[in-house]
PyMOL CGO cylinders between C-alpha atoms (Angstrom):
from pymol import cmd
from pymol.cgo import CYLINDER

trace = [
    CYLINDER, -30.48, -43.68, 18.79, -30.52, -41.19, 21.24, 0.3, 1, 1, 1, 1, 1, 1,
    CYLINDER, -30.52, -41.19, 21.24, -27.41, -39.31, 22.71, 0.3, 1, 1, 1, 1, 1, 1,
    CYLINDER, -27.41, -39.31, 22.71, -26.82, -40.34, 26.81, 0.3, 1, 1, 1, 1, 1, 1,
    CYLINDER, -26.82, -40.34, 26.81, -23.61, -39.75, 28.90, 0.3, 1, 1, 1, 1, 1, 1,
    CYLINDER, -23.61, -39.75, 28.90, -23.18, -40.59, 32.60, 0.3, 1, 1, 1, 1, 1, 1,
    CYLINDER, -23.18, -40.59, 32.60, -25.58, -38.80, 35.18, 0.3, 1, 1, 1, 1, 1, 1,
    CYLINDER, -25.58, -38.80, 35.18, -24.30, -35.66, 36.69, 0.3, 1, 1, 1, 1, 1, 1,
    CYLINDER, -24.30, -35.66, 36.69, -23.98, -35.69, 40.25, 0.3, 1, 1, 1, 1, 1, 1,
    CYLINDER, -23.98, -35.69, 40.25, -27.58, -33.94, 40.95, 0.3, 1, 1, 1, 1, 1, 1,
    CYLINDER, -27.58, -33.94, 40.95, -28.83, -36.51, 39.28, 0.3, 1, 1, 1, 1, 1, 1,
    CYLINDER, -28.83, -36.51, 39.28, -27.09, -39.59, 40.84, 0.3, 1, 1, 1, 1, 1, 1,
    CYLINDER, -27.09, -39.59, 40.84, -28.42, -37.46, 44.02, 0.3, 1, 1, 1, 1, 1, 1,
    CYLINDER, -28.42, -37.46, 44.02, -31.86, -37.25, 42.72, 0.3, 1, 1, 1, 1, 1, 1,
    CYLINDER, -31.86, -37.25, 42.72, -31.84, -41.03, 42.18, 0.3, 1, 1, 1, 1, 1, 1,
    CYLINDER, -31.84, -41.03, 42.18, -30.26, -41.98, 45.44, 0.3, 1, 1, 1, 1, 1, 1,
    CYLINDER, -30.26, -41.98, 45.44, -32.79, -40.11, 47.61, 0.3, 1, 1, 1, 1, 1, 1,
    CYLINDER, -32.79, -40.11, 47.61, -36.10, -41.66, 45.30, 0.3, 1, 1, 1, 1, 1, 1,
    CYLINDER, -36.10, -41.66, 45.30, -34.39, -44.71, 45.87, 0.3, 1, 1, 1, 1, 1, 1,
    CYLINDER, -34.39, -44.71, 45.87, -34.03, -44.29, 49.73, 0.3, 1, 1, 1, 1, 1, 1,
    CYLINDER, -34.03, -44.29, 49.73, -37.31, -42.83, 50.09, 0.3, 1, 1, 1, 1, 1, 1,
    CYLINDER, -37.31, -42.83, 50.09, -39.05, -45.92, 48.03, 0.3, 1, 1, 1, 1, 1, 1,
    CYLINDER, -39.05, -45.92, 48.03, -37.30, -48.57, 50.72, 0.3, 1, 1, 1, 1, 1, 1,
    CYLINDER, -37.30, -48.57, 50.72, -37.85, -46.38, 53.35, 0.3, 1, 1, 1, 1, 1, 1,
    CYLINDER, -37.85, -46.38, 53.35, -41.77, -46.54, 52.40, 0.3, 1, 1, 1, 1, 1, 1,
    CYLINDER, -41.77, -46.54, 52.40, -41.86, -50.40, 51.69, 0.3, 1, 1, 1, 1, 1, 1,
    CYLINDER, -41.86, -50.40, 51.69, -39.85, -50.89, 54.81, 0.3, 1, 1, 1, 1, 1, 1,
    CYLINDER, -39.85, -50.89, 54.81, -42.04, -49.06, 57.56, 0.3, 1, 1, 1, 1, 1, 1,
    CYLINDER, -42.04, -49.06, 57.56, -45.34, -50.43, 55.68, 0.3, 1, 1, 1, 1, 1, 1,
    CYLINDER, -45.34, -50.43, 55.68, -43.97, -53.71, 55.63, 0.3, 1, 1, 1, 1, 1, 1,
    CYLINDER, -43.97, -53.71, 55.63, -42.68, -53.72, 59.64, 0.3, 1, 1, 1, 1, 1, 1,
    CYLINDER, -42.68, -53.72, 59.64, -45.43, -51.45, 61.33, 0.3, 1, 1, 1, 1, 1, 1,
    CYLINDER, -45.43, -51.45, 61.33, -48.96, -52.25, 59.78, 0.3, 1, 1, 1, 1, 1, 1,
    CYLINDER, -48.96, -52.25, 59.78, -51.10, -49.03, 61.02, 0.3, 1, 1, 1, 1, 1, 1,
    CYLINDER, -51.10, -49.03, 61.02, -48.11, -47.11, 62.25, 0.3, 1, 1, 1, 1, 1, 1,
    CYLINDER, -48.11, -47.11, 62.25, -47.67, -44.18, 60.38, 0.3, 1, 1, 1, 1, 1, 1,
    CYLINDER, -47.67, -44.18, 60.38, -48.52, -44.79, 57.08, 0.3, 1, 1, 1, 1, 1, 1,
    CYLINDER, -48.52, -44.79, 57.08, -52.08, -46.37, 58.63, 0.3, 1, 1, 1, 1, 1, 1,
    CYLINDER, -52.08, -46.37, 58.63, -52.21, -43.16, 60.72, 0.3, 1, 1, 1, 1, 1, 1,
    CYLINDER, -52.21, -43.16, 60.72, -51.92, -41.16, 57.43, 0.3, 1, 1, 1, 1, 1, 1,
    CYLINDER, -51.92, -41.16, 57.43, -54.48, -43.34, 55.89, 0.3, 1, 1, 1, 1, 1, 1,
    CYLINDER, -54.48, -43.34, 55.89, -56.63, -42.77, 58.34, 0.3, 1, 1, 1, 1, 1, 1,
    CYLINDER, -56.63, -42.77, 58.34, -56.08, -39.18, 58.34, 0.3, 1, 1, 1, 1, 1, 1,
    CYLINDER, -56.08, -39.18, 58.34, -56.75, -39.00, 54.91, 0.3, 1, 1, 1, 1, 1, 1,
    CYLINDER, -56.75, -39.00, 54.91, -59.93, -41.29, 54.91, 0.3, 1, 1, 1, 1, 1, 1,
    CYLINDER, -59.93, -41.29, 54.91, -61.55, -39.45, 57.39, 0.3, 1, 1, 1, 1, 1, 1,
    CYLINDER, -61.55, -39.45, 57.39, -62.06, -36.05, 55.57, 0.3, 1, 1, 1, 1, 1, 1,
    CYLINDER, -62.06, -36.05, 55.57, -64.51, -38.21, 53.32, 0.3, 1, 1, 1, 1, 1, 1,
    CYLINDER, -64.51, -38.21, 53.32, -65.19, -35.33, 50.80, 0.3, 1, 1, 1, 1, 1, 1,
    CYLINDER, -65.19, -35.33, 50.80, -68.78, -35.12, 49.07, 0.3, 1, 1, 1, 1, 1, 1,
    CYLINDER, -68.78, -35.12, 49.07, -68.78, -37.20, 46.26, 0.3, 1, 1, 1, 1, 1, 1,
    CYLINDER, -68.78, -37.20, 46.26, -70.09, -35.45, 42.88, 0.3, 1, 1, 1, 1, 1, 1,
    CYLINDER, -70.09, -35.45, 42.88, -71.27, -37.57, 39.47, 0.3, 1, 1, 1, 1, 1, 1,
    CYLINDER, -71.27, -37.57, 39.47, -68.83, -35.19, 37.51, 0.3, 1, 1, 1, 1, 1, 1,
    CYLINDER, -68.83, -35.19, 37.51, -65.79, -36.24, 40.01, 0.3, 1, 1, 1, 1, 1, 1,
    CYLINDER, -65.79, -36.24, 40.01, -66.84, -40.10, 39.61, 0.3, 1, 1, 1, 1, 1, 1,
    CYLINDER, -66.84, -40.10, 39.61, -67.06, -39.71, 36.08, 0.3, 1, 1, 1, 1, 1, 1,
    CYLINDER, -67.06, -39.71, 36.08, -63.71, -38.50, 36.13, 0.3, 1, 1, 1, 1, 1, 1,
    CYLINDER, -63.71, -38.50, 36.13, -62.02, -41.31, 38.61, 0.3, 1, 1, 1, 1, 1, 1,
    CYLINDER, -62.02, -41.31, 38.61, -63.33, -43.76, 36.67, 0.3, 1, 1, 1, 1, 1, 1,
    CYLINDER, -63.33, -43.76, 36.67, -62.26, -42.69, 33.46, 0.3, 1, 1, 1, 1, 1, 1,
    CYLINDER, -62.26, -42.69, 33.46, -59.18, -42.77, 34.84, 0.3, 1, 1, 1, 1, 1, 1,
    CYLINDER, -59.18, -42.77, 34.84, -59.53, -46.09, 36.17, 0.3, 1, 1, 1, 1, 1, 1,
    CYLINDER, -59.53, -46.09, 36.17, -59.68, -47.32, 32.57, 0.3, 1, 1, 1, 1, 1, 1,
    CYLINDER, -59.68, -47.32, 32.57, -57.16, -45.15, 31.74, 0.3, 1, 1, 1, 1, 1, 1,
    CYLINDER, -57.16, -45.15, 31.74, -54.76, -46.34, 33.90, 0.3, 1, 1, 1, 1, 1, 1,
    CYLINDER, -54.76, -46.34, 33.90, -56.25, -50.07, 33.62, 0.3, 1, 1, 1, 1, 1, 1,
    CYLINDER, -56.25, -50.07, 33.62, -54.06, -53.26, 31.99, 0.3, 1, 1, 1, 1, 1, 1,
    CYLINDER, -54.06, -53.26, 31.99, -56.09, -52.90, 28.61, 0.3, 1, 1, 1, 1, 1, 1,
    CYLINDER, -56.09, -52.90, 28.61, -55.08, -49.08, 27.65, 0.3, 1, 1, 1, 1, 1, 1,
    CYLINDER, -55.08, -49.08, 27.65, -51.59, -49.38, 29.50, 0.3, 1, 1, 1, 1, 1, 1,
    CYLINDER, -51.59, -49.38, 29.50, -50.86, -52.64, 27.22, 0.3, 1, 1, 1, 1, 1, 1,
    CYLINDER, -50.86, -52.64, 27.22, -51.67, -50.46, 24.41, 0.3, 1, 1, 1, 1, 1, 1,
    CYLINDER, -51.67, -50.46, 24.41, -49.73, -47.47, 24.91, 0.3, 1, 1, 1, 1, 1, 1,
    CYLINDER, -49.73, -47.47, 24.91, -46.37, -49.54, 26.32, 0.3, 1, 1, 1, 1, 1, 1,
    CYLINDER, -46.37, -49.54, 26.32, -46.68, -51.22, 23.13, 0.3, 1, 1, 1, 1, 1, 1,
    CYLINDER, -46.68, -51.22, 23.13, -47.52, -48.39, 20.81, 0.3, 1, 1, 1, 1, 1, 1,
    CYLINDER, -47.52, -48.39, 20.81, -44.71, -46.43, 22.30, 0.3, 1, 1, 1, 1, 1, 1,
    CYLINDER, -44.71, -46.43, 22.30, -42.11, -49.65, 21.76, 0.3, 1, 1, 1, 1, 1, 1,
    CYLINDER, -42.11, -49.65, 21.76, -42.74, -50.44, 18.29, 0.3, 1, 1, 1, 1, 1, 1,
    CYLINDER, -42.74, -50.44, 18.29, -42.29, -46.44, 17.40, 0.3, 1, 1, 1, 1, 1, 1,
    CYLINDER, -42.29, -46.44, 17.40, -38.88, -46.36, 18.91, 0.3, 1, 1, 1, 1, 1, 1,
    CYLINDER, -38.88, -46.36, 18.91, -38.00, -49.19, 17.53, 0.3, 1, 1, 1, 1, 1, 1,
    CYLINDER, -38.00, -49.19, 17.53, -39.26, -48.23, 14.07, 0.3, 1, 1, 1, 1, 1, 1,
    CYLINDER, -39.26, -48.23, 14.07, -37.32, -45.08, 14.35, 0.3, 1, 1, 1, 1, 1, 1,
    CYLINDER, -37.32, -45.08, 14.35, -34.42, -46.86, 15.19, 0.3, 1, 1, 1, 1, 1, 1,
    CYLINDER, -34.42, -46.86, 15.19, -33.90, -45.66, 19.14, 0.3, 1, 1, 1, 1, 1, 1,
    CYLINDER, -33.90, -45.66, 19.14, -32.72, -48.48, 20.60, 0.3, 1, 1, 1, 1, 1, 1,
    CYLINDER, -32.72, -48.48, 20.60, -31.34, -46.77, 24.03, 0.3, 1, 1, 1, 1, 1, 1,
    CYLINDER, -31.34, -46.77, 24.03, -34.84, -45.36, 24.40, 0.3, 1, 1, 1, 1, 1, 1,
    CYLINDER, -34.84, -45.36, 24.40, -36.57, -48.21, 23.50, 0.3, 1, 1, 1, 1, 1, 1,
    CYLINDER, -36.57, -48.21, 23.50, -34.08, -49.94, 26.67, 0.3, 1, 1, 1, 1, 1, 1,
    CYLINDER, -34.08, -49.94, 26.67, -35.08, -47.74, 28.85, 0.3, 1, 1, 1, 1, 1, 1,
    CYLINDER, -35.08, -47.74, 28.85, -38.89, -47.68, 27.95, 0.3, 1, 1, 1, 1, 1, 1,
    CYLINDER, -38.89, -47.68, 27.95, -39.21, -51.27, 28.09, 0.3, 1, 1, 1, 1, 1, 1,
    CYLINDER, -39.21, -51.27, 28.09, -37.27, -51.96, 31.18, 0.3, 1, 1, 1, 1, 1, 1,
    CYLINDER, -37.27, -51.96, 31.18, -38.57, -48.93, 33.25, 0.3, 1, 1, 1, 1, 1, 1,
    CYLINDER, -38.57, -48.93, 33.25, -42.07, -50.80, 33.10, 0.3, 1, 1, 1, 1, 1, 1,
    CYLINDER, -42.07, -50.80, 33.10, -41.03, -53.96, 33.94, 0.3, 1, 1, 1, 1, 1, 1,
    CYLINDER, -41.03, -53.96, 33.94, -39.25, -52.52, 36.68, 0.3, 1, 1, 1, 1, 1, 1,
    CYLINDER, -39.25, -52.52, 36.68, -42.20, -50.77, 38.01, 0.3, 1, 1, 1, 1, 1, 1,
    CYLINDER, -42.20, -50.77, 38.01, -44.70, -54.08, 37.21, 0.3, 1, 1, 1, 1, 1, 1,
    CYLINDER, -44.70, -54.08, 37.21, -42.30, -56.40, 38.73, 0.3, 1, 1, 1, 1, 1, 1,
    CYLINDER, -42.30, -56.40, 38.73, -41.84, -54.47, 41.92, 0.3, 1, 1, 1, 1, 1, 1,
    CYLINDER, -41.84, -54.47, 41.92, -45.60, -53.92, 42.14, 0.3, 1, 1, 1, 1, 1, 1,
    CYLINDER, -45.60, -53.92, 42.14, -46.78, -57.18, 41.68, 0.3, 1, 1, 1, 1, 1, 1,
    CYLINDER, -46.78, -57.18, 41.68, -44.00, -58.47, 44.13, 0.3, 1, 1, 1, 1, 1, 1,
    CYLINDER, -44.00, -58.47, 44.13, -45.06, -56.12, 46.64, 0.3, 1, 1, 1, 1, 1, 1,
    CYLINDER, -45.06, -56.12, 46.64, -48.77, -56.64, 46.52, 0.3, 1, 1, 1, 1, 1, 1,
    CYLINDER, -48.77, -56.64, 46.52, -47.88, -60.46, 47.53, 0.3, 1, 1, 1, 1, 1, 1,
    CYLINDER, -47.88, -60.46, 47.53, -45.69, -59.95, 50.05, 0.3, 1, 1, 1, 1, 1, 1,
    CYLINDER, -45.69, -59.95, 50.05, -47.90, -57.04, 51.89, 0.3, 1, 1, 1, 1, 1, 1,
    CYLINDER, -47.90, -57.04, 51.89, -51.47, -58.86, 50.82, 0.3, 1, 1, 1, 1, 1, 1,
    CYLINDER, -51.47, -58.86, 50.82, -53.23, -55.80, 52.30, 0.3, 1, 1, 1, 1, 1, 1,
    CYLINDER, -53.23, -55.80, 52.30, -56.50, -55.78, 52.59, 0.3, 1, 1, 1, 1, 1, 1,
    CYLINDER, -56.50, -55.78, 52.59, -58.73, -52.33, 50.39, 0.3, 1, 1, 1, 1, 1, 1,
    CYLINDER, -58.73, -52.33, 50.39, -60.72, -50.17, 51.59, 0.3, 1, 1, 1, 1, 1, 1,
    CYLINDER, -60.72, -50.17, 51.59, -64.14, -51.11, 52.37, 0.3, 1, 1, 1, 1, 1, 1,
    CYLINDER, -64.14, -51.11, 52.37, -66.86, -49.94, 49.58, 0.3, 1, 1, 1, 1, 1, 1,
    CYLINDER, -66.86, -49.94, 49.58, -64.88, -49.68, 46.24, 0.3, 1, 1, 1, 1, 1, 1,
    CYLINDER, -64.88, -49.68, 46.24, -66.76, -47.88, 43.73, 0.3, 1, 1, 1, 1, 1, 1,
    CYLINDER, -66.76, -47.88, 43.73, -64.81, -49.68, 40.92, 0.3, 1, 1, 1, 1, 1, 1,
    CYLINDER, -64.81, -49.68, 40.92, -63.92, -53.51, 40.30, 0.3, 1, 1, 1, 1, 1, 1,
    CYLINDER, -63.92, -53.51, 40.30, -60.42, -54.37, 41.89, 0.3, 1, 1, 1, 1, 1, 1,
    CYLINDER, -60.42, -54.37, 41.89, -58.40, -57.28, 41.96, 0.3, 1, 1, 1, 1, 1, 1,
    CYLINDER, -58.40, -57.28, 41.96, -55.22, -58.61, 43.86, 0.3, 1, 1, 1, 1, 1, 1,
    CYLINDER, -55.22, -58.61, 43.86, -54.37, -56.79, 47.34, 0.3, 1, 1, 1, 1, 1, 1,
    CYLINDER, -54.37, -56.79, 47.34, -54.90, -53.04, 48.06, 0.3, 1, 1, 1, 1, 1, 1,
    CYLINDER, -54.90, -53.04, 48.06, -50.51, -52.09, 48.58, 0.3, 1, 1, 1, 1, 1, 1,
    CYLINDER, -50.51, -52.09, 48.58, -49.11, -50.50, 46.17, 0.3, 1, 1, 1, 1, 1, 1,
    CYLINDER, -49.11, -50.50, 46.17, -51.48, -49.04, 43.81, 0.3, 1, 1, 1, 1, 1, 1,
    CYLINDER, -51.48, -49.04, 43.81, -50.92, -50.54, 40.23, 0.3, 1, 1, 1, 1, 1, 1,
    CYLINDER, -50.92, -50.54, 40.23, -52.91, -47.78, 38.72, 0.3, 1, 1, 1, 1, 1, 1,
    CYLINDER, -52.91, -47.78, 38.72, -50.30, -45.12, 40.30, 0.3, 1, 1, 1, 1, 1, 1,
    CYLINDER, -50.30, -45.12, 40.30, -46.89, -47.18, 39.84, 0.3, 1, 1, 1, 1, 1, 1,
    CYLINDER, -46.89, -47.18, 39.84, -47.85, -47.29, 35.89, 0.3, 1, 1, 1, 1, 1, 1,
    CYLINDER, -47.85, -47.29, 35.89, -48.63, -43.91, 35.56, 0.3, 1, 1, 1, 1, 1, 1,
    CYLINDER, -48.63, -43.91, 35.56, -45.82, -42.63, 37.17, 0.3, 1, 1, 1, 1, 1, 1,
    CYLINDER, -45.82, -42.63, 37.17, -43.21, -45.56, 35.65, 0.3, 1, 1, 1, 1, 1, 1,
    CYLINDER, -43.21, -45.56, 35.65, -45.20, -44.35, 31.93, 0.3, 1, 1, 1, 1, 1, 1,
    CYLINDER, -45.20, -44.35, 31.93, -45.03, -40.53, 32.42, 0.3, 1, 1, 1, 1, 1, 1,
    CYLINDER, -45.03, -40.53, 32.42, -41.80, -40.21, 33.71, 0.3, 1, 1, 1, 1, 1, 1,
    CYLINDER, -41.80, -40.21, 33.71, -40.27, -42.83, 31.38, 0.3, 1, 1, 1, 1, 1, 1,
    CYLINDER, -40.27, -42.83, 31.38, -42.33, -40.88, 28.37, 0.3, 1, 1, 1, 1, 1, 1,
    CYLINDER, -42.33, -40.88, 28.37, -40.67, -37.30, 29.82, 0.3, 1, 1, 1, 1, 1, 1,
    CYLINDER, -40.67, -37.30, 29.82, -37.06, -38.70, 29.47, 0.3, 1, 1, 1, 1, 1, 1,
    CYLINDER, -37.06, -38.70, 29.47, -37.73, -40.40, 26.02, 0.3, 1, 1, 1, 1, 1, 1,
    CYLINDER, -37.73, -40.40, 26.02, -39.46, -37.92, 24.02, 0.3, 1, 1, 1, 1, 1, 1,
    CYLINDER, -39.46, -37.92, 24.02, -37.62, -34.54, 25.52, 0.3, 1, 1, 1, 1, 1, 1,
    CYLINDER, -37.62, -34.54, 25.52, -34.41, -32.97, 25.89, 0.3, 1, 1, 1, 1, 1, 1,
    CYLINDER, -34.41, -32.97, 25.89, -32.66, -31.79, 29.18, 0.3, 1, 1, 1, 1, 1, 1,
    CYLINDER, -32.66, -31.79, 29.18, -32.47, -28.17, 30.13, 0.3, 1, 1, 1, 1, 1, 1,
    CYLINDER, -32.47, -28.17, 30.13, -35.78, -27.21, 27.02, 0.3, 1, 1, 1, 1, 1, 1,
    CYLINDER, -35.78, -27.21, 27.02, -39.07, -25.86, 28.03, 0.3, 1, 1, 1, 1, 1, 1,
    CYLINDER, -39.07, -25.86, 28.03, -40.48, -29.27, 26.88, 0.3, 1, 1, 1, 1, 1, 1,
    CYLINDER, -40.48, -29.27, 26.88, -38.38, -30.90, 29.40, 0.3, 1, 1, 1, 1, 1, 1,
    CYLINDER, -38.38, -30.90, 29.40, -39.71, -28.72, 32.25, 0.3, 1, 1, 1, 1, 1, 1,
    CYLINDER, -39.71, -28.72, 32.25, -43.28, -29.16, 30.82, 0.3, 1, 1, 1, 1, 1, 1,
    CYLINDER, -43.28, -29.16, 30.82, -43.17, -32.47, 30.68, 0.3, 1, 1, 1, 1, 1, 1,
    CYLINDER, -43.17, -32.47, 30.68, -41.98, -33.15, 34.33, 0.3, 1, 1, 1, 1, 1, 1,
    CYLINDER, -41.98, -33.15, 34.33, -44.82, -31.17, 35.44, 0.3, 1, 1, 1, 1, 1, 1,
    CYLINDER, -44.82, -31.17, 35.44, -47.56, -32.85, 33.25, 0.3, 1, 1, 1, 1, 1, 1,
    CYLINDER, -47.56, -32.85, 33.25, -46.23, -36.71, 34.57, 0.3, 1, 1, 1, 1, 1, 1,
    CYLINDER, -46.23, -36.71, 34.57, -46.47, -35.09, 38.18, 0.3, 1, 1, 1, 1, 1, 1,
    CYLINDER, -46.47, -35.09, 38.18, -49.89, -33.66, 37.46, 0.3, 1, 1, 1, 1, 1, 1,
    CYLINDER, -49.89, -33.66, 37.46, -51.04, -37.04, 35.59, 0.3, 1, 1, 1, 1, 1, 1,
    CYLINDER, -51.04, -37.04, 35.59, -49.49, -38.89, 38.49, 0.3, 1, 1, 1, 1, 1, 1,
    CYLINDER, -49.49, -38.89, 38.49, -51.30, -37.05, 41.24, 0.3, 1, 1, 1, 1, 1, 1,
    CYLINDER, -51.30, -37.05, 41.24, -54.26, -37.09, 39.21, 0.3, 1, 1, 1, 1, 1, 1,
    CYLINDER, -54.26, -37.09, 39.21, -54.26, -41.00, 39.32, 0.3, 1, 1, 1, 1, 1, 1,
    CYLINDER, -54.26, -41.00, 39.32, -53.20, -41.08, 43.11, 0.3, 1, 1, 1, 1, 1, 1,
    CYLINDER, -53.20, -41.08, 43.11, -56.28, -39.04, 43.78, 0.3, 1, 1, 1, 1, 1, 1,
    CYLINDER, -56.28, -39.04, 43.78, -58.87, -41.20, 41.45, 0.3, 1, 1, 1, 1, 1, 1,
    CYLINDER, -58.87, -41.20, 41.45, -58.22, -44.28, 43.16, 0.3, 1, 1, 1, 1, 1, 1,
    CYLINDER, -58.22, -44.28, 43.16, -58.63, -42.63, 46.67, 0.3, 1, 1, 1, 1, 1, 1,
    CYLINDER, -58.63, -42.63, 46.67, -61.69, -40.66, 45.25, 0.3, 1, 1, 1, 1, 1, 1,
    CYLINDER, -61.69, -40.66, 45.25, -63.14, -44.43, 44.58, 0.3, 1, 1, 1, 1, 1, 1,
    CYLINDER, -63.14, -44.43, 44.58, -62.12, -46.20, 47.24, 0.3, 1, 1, 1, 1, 1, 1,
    CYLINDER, -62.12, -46.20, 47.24, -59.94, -48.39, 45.16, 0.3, 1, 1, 1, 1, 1, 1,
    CYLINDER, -59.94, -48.39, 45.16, -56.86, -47.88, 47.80, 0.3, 1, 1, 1, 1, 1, 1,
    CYLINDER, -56.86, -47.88, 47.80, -55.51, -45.90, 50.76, 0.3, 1, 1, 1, 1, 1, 1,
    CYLINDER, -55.51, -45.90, 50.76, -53.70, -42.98, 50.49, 0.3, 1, 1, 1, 1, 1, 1,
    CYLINDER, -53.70, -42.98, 50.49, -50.53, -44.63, 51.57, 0.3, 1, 1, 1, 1, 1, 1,
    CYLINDER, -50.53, -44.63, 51.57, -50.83, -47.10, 48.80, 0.3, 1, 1, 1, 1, 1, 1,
    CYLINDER, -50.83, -47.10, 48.80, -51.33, -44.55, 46.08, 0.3, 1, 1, 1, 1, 1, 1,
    CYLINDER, -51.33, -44.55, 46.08, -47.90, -43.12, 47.63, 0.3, 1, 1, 1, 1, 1, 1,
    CYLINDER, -47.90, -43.12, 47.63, -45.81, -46.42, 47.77, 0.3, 1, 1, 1, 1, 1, 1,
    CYLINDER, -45.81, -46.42, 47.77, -47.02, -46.68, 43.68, 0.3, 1, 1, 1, 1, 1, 1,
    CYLINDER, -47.02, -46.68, 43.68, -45.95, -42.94, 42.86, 0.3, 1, 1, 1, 1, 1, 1,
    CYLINDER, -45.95, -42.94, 42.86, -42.34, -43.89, 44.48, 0.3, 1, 1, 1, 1, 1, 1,
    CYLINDER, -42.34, -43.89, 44.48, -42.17, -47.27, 42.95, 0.3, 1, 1, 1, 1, 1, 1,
    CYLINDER, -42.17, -47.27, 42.95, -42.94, -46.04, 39.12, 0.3, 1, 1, 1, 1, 1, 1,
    CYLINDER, -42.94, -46.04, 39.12, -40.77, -42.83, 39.50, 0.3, 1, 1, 1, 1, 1, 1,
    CYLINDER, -40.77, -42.83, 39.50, -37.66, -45.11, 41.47, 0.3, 1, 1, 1, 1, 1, 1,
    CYLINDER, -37.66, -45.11, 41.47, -38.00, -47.78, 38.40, 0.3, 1, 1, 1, 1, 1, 1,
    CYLINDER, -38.00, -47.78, 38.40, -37.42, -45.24, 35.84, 0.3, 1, 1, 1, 1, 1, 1,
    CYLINDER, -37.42, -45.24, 35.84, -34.57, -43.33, 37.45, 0.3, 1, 1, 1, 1, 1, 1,
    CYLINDER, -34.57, -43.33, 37.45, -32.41, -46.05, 38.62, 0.3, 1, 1, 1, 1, 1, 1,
    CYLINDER, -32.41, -46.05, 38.62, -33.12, -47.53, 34.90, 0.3, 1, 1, 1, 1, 1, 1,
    CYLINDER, -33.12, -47.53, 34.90, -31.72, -44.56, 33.63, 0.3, 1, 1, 1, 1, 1, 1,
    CYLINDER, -31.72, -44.56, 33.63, -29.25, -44.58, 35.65, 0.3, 1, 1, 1, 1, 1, 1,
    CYLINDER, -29.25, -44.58, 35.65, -28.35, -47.85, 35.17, 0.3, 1, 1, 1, 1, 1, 1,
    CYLINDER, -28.35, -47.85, 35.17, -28.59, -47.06, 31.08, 0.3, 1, 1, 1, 1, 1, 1,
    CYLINDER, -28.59, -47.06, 31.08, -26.69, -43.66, 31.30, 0.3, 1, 1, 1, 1, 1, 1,
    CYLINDER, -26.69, -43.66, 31.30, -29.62, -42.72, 29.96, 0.3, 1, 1, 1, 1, 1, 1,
    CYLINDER, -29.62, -42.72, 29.96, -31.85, -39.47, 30.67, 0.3, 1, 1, 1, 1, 1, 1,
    CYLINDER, -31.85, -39.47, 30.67, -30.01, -36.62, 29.39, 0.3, 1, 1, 1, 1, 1, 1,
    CYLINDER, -30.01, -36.62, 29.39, -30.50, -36.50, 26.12, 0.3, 1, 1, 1, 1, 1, 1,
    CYLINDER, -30.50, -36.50, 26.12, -28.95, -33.05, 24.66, 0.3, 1, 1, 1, 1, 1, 1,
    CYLINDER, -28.95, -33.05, 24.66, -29.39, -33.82, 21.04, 0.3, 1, 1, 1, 1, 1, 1,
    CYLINDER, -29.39, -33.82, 21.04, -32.21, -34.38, 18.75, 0.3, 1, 1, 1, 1, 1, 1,
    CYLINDER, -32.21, -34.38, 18.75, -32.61, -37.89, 16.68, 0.3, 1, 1, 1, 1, 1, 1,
    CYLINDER, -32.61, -37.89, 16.68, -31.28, -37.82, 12.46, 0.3, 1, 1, 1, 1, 1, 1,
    CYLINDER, -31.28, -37.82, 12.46, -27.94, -38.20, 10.90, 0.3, 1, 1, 1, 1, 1, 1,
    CYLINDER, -27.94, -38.20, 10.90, -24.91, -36.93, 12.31, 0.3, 1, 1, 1, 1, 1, 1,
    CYLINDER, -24.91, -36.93, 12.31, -22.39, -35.45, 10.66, 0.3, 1, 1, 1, 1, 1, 1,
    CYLINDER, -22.39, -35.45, 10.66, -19.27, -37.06, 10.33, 0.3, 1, 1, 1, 1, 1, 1,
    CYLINDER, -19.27, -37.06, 10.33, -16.30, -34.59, 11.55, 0.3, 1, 1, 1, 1, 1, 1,
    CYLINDER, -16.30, -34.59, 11.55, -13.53, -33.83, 9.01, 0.3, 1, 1, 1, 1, 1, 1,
    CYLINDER, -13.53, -33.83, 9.01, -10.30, -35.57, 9.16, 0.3, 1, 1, 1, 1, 1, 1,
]
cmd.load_cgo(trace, "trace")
């Protein structure tokens, strides 16, 4: 079982502003259909870079990547270790971060129903806002960085920048295709990182300062 305390203030910051920033997202999608976040879209959709076979190759690699089959596998894979080895509060936190995420996402894609971008180079299913693809691999990578590293080590710091990388990587595939807009790619990133943090939050989870294995008992 891991070792958690409450969130220092940065953090409870740091998981106050996601959380504002996710609403704030949902809300002006949700009210003003092609106001700003259509504008960005359209913005974004009109640079329409030169599409390469290598770059293809790549987004849709990470389409099955990021797909239900491979996701199903890893949140799985990554639950029955922690539970093997006994990490209960991480195994909490695992499990409930991507529920969080799926739950919001699915609920979302109902309620907005928007429509995707015309010409999809890839198979899609269900409505265009939020992109799954992007809430799972930011709910997955960010959930993975506070479950398998320590606060204030190197592989903390690494590991924040590899789920941002992954992340963007993801948002950029499914724009690259023509899977989703720009702003839905966006909403996904916010709603996979939110899900984790305010699970953590909720856990007093996230700061792990110790590593797993026996503790010592202290003398009487």
């Amino acid at each position: 079982m891991s070792t958690a305390t409450a969130l220092r203030p940065a953090h409870r910051m740091s998981v106050w502003g996601l959380a504002v920033a996710t609403v704030l997202w949902l809300a002006v999608e949700l009210a003003w259909p092609g106001g700003p976040i259509g504008a960005l879209d359209r913005w974004w959709a009109s640079f329409g870079p030169p599409r390469s076979e290598a770059a293809i190759g790549l987004a849709r690699l990470l389409d099955v990547v990021g797909g239900v089959a491979v996701s199903v596998v890893i949140r799985v894979g990554v639950a029955l270790w922690l539970w093997m080895r006994r990490r209960i509060d991480d195994l909490w936190l695992w499990v409930g971060s991507v529920v969080a995420a799926e739950a919001v996402s699915l609920a979302a894609k109902y309620l907005y129903d928007r429509p995707r971008p015309p010409g999809s180079l890839v198979e899609t299913v269900t409505a265009s806002f939020p992109s799954g693809h992007t809430t799972n691999a930011a709910a997955m990578s960010v959930a993975a960085v506070i479950v398998f590293t320590r606060r204030g080590t190197l592989g903390r710091r690494v590991g924040v920048v590899l789920a941002i990388a992954y992340t963007a990587a993801m948002g950029w595939s499914r724009t690259y295709l023509q899977a989703h807009w720009v702003g839905d790619v966006i909403g996904g990133a916010l709603i996979g990182t939110t899900a984790v943090v305010v699970v953590a939050a909720v856990l007093g989870s996230g700061v792990r300062t110790a590593p797993d294995g026996p503790q010592r008992t202290p003398d009487p």
